[in-house]
FIBA-277746 format. One record per residue (C-alpha): residue number from 1; x, y, z. Coordinates in steps of 0.1 Angstrom, whole numbers, always signed. Last residue first. Layout:
<recs>
   pos    east   north      up
   NUM       X       Y       Z
...
</recs>
This chain:
<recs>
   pos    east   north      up
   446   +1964    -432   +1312
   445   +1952    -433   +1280
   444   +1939    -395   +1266
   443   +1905    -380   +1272
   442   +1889    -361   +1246
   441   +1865    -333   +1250
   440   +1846    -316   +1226
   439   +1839    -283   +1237
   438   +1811    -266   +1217
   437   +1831    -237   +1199
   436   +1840    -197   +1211
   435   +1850    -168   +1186
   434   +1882    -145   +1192
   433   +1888    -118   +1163
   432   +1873     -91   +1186
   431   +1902    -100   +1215
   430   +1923    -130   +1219
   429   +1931    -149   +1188
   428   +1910    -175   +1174
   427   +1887    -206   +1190
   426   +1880    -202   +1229
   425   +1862    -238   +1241
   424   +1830    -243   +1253
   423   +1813    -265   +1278
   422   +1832    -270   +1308
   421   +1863    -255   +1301
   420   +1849    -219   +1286
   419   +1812    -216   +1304
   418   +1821    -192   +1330
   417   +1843    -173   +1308
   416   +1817    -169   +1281
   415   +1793    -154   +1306
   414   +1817    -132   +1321
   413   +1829    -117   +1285
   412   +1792    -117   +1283
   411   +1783     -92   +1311
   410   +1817     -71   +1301
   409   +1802     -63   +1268
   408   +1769     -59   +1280
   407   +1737     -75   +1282
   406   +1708     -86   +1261
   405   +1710    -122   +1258
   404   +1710    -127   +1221
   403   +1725     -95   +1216
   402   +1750     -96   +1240
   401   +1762    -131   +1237
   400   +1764    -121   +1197
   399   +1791     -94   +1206
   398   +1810    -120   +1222
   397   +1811    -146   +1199
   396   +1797    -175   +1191
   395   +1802    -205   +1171
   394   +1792    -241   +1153
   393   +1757    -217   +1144
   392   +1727    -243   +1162
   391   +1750    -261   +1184
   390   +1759    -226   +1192
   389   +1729    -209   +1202
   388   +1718    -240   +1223
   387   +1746    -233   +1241
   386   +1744    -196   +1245
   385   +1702    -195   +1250
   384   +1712    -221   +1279
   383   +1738    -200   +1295
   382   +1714    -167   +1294
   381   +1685    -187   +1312
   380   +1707    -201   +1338
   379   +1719    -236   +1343
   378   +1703    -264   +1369
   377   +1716    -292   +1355
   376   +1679    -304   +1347
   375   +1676    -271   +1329
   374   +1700    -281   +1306
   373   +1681    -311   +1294
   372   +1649    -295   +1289
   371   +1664    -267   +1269
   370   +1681    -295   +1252
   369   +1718    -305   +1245
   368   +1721    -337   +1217
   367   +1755    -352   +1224
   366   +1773    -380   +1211
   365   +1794    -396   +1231
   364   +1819    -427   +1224
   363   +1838    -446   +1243
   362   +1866    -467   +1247
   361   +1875    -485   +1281
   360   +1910    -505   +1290
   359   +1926    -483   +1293
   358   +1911    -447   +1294
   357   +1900    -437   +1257
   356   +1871    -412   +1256
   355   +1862    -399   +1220
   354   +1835    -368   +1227
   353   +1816    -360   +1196
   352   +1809    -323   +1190
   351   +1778    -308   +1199
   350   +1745    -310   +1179
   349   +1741    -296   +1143
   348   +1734    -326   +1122
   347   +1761    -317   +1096
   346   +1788    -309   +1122
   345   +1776    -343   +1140
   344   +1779    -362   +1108
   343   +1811    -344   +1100
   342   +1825    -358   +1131
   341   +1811    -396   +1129
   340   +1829    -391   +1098
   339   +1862    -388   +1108
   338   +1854    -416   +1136
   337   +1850    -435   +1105
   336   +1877    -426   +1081
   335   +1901    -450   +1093
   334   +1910    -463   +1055
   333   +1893    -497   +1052
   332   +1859    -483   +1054
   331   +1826    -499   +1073
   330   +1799    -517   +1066
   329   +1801    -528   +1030
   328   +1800    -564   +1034
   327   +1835    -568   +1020
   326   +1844    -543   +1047
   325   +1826    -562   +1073
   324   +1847    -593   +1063
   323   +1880    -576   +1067
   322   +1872    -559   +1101
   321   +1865    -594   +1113
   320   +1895    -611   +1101
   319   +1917    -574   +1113
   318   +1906    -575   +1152
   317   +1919    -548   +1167
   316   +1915    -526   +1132
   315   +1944    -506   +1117
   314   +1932    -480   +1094
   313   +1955    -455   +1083
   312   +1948    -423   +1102
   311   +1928    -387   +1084
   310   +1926    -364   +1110
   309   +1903    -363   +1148
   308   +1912    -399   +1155
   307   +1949    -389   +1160
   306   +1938    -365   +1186
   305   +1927    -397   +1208
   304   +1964    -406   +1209
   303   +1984    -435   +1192
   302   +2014    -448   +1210
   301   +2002    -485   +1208
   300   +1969    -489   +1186
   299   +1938    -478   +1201
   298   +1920    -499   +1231
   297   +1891    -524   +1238
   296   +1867    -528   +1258
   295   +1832    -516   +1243
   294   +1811    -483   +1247
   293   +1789    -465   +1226
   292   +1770    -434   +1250
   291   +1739    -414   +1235
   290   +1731    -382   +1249
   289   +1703    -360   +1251
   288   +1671    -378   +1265
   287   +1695    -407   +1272
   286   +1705    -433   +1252
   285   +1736    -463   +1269
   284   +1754    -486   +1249
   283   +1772    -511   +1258
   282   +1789    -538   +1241
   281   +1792    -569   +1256
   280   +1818    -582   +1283
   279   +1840    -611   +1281
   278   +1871    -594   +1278
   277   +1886    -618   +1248
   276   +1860    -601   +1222
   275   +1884    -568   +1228
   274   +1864    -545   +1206
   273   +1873    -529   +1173
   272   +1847    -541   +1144
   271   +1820    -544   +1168
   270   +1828    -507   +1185
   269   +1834    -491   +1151
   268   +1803    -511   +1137
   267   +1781    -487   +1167
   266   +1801    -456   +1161
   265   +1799    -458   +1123
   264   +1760    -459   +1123
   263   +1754    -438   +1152
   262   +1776    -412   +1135
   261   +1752    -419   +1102
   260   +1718    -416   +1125
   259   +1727    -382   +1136
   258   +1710    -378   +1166
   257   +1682    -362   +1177
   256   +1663    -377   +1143
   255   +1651    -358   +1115
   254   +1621    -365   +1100
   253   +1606    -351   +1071
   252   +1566    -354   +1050
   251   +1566    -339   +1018
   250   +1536    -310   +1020
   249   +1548    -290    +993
   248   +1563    -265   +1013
   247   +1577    -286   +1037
   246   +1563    -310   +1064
   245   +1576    -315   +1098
   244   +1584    -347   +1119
   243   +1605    -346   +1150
   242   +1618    -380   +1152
   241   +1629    -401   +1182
   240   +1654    -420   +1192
   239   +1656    -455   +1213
   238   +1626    -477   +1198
   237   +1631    -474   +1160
   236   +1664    -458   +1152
   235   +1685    -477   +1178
   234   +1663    -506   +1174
   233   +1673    -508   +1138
   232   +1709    -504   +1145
   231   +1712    -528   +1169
   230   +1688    -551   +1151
   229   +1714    -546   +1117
   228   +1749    -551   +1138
   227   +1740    -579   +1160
   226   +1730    -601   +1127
   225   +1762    -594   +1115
   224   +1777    -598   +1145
   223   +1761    -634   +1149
   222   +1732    -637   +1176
   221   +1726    -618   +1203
   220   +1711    -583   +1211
   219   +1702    -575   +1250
   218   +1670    -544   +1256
   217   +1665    -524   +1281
   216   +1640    -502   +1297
   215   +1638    -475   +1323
   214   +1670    -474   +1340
   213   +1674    -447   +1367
   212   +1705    -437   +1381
   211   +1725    -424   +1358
   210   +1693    -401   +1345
   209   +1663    -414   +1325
   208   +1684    -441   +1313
   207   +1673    -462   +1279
   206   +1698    -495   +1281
   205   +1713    -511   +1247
   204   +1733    -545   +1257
   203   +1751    -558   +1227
   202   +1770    -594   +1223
   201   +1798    -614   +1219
   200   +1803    -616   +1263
   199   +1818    -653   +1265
   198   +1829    -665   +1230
   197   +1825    -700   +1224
   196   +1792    -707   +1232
   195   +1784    -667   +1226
   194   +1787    -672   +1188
   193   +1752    -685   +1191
   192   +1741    -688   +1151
   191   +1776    -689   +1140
   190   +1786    -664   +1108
   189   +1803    -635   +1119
   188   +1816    -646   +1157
   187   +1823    -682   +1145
   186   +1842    -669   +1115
   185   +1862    -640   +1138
   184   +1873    -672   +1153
   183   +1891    -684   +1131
   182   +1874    -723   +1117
   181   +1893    -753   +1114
   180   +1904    -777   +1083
   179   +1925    -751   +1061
   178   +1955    -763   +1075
   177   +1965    -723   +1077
   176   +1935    -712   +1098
   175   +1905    -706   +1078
   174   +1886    -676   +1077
   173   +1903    -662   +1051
   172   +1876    -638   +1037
   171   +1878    -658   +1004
   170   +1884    -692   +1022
   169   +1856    -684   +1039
   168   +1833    -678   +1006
   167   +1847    -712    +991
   166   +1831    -734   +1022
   165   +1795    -712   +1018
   164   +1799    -719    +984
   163   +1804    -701    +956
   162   +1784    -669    +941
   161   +1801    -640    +960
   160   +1831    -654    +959
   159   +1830    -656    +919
   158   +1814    -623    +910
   157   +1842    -608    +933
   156   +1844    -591    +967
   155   +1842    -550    +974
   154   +1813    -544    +954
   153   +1793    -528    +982
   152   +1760    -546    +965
   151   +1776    -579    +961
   150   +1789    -578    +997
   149   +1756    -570   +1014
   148   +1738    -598    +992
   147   +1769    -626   +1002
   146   +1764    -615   +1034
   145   +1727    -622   +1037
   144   +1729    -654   +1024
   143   +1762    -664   +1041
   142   +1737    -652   +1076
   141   +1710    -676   +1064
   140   +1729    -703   +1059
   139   +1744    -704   +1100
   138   +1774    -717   +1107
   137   +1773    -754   +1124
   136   +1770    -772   +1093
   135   +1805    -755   +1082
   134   +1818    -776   +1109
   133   +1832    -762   +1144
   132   +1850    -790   +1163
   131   +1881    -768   +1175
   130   +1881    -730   +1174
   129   +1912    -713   +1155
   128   +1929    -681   +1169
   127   +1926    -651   +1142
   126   +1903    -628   +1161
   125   +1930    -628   +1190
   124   +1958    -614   +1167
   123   +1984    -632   +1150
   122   +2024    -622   +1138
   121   +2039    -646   +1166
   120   +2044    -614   +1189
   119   +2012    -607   +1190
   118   +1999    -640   +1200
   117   +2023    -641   +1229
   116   +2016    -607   +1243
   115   +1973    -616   +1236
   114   +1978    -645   +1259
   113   +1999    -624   +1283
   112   +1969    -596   +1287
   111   +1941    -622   +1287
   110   +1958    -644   +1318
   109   +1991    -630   +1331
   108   +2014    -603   +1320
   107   +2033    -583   +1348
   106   +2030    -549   +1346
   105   +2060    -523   +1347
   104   +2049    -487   +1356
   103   +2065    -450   +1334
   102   +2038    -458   +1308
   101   +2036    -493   +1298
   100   +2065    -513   +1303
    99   +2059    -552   +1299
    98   +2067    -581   +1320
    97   +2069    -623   +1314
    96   +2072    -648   +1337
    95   +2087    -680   +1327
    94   +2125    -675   +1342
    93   +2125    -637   +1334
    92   +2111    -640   +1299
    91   +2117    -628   +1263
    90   +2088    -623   +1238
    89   +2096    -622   +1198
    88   +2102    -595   +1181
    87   +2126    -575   +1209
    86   +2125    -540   +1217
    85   +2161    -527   +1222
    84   +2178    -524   +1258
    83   +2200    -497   +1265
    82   +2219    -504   +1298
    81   +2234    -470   +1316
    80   +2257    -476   +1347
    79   +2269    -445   +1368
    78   +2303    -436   +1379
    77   +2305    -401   +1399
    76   +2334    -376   +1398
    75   +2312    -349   +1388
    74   +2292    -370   +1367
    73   +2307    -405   +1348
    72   +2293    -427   +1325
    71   +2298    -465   +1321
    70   +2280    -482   +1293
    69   +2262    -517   +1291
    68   +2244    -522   +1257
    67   +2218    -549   +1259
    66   +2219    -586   +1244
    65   +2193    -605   +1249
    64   +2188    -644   +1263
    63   +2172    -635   +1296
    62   +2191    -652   +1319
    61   +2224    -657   +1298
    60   +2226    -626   +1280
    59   +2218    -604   +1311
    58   +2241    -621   +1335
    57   +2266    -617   +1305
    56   +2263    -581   +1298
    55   +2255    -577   +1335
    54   +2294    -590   +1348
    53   +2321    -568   +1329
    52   +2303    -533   +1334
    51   +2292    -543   +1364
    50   +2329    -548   +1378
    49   +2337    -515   +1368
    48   +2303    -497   +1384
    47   +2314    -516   +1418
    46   +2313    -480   +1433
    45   +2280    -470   +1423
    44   +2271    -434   +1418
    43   +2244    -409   +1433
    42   +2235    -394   +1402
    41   +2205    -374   +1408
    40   +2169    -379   +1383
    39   +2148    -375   +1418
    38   +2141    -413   +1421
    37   +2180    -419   +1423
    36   +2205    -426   +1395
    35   +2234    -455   +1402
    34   +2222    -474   +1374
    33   +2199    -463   +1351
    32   +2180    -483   +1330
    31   +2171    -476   +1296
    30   +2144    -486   +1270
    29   +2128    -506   +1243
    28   +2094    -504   +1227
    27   +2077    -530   +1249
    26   +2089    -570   +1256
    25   +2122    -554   +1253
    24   +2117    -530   +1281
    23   +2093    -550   +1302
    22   +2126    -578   +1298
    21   +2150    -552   +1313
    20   +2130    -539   +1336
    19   +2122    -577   +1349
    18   +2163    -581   +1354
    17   +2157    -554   +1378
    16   +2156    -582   +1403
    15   +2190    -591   +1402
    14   +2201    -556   +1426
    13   +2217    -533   +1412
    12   +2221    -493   +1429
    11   +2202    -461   +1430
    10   +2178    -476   +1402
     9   +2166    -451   +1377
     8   +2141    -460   +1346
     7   +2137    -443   +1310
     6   +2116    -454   +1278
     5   +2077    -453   +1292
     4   +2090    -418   +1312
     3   +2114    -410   +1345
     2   +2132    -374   +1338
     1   +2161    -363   +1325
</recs>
């Protein structure tokens, strides 16, 4: 056995471990050990009887569950195992409440216990009402527009689209349950200055000439619809560039460093998902070959970053908001979107997104490598002519390191080597069949 989010070992009882028992049933459940030490060795208890009678009770009457007590023995050792089942609704240890996450316990407070609590009543954060908001207070505009966006995506019907402003929220259910106050996923879509309520509802966009150096910014307000199209638009407009070529019969084309369709789904991906109760905006941060989308927020419990990579059911952080963007045609309802942010980088030719999920932090990086750009690090001729070589052809192998670089077999087996990890990744079985990708990294919650 060994320590994990579902196991714990205590050499001996002491009332204090009461707080496993309510992280485990505030979590996904989980044992304790009693009379196992650190290392995963029985050391036995010798009032393991008495326990048996006494911490089904203790338990039941402090915390109010009921766990499974059962005695086991080891080489002539008793030791105490209580199974404790996730609970729906949240159990405290005289008013404080824990959580397992991982192999740690946390103690909730503030954000973190707030969102607990609404979980476990069936809401989510984006669903909380907001007091002495009127339907004067939204903005007309903003219905207008939406009620355009959603009649062109289809997705709401004849009749919402054409009543009124009052009858289109009840449509997206943006109404609490009385019907007489707003959610706030209706302040943060349709208010003119959602950021009176909600601290942080906005976008910062920053152009960085390296880490260090800053060169011009710009801070998007306003509703998250209106966030959404001047994000985008300054995006496309001020932060990439075009190259522009002609064809054959003189028809003018752009195509952008990025691919403005990953852009797209990463930019309503991090409105749609983020963690409004943080208090801090959106960031995204261009470079001359990278773009960076960052928000706070999280994927669902006990997903990984791999899971983003195949087709997922969708199932947004903040499901009111998610709903109305839908409607409005921005995004999917079936978790396609960081599925396409991958084909649009396929399609586009440049590296592989990275998907970067470290509690509380997700990010997403697109990235464009440049001669110019790889210079800057400081990398040989013969690396650069590899990686460009295949962003431009998805792969390479070894016989096409030597002809595009001119060297031997054993000259671009060490090439390949000292780029594997750190930029590419070996696809294939070893030997002539092996080809090598762009890495794209993905880094898992802690």
């Amino acid at each position: 056995m060994a320590e994990s989010q579902h196991t714990e070992w205590k050499e001996s009882w002491h009332e204090k471990y009461l707080k496993w028992v309510s992280g485990f049933a505030n979590a996904q459940g989980g044992t304790l050990f009693i009379g196992i030490d650190d290392n995963g060795v029985v050391k036995g208890i010798s009032n393991a009887q008495k326990l048996l009678e006494d911490l089904p009770n203790q338990i039941r009457d402090v915390l109010g569950v009921m766990p499974a007590v059962n005695l086991h023995t080891k080489d002539g050792l008793d030791y105490l195992e209580i199974v404790v089942e996730p609970y729906p609704f949240p159990i405290s240890l005289r008013g404080t409440y824990y959580y397992r996450s991982g192999s740690t316990l946390q103690e909730l407070k503030g954000v973190a216990l707030t969102k607990f609590l609404l979980e476990r009543q069936g809401k989510k954060w984006d669903a909380v009402p907001v007091p002495h908001i009127t339907i004067e207070d939204l903005k007309t505009s903003t219905f207008d527009f939406f009620k355009a966006k959603a009649a062109k995506s289809e997705r709401l019907s004849q009749e919402d689209v054409e009543g009124t402003p009052q009858e289109l929220l009840e449509s997206l259910n943006l109404f609490v349950d009385d019907g007489q106050l707003f959610k706030r996923a209706a302040v943060l879509l349709f208010h003119p200055n959602p950021e009176k309520y909600i601290t942080g509802a906005s976008i910062k966009i920053g152009f960085f000439e390296s880490d260090d150096n800053l060169k011009y910014q710009d801070e998007v307000k306003g509703n998250l619809l209106e966030q959404a199209e001047e994000t985008l638009d300054l995006l496309k407009t001020k932060y990439d560039t075009a190259n522009i070529t002609y064809n054959e019969n003189g028809s003018r084309q752009e195509k952008f460093r990025f691919p403005q369709d990953a852009i797209r789904e990463a930019v309503l991906n991090a409105i749609a998902h983020k963690d409004y109760s943080s208090g801090i905006p959106i960031q995204i941060s261009v470079y001359s070959d990278k773009i960076i989308i960052w928000n706070e927020g999280q994927l669902p419990e006990n997903w990984t970053i791999d899971r983003l990579t195949q087709k997922h059911p969708s199932k947004p952080f903040n499901p009111d908001v998610a709903n109305t963007l839908f409607r409005a045609g921005y995004i999917e309802s079936w978790g396609r979107g960081t599925i396409k942010i991958i084909n649009a980088c396929k399609a586009h030719k440049i590296a592989p997104p990275i998907f970067t999920n470290v509690a509380p932090d997700f990010e997403v990086t697109l990235i464009n490598y440049t001669k110019e750009a790889l210079e800057a690090k400081g990398l040989k001729v013969a690396f650069i002519t590899i990686i460009l070589y295949v962003q431009e052809h998805q792969s390479i192998s070894n016989s096409i390191v030597q002809d595009i670089c001119k060297v031997s077999k054993r000259t671009a087996t060490r090439y390949l080597t000292d780029l594997e990890g750190t930029y590419l990744v070996k696809n294939g079985t070893i030997g002539s069949g092996t080809t090598y990708m762009l890495k794209g990294d993905t880094i898992e919650p802690e």
